[in-house]
C-alpha angles and dihedrals in degrees: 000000000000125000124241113257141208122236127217092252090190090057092039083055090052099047089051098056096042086061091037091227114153121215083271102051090044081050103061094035089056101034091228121127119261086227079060097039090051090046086048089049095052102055092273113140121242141185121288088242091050090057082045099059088042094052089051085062089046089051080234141132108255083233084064092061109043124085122247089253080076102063 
């Protein structure tokens, strides 16, 4: 089983903002729930498969988007 993993929540901020996607509209790219999202964004940890699906909206690698503390 995986373990559960942190996101870069600056970055995640950042990438946001640079595709101009609210909590909503990241919501329904990624099909995570905007209650989710908000507890990513601020320093919460998440599922592997969740940072996933929020790297795939960022056009990133997952491995871009996780903290060191993950490695």
């Amino acid at each position: 089983m995986m373990k559960n993993v942190r996101v870069n929540n600056l970055l995640m901020r950042v990438e946001m903002t640079k595709k101009r996607l609210t909590n909503e509209k990241l919501s329904a790219v990624t099909g995570v729930s905007k209650a989710t999202l908000s507890a990513v964004r601020n320093g919460k940890t998440c599922s592997y498969a969740t940072a996933e699906k929020i790297a795939r909206a960022f056009d990133k690698d997952v491995s871009e988007l996780l903290t060191k503390e993950n490695e």
